[in-house]
N, C-alpha and C positions, 0 to 999 in steps of 0.2 A: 386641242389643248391650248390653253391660254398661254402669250408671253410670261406673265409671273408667273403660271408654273413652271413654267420651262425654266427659267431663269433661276429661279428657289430648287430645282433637281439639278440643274448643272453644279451650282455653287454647294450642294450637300455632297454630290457624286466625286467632288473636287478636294473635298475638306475641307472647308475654309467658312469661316464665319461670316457675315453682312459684312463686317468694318474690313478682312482681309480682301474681302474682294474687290470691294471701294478703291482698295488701296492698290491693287493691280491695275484696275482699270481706270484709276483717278478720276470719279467720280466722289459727291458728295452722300454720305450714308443718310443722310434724311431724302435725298432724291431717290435714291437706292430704295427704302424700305417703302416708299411710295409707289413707286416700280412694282417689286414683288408681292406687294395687298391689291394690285389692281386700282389704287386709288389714281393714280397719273400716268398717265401712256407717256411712253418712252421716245423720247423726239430721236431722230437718225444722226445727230452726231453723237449721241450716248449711246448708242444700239452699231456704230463704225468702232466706237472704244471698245465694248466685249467683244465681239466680229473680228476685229482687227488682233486684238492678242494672244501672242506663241498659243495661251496655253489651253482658249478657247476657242479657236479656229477650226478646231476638227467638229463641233457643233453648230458650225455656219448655215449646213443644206437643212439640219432641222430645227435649227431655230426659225428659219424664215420658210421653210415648206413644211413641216412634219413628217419630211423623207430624209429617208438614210443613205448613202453609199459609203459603202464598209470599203469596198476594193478601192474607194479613193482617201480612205481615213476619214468619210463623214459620219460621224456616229451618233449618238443620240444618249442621251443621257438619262434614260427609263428603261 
């Protein structure tokens, strides 16, 4: 599974629309929707900003492996 889908399941599984999430993660929503179409890979300090916040952190091991550990709160958002 591609980063933008992950990224576009996380952000629907969460509630929140493009512009809310931007906004947690302070990033810019035209990088953002570039992001989730696949049109521009995600450099690693915007990929530390989702990773890194409260309320995306328990999607960490499958956003960057496509593995889950549930007994440590890594979960997956599909």
């Amino acid at each position: 599974m591609d980063l933008s889908v992950k990224l576009k399941a996380i952000r629907r599984l969460e509630g929140l629309t493009q512009q809310e999430f931007c906004t947690l993660v302070d990033i810019s929503i035209s990088s953002y929707k570039k992001y989730e179409t696949d049109l521009f890979e995600m450099g690693y300090g915007v990929l530390c900003k989702v990773l890194s916040h409260p309320q995306f952190t328990k999607y960490t091991l499958w956003l960057m492996t496509g593995h889950t550990a549930v007994e440590c709160g890594q979960v997956s958002a599909v």
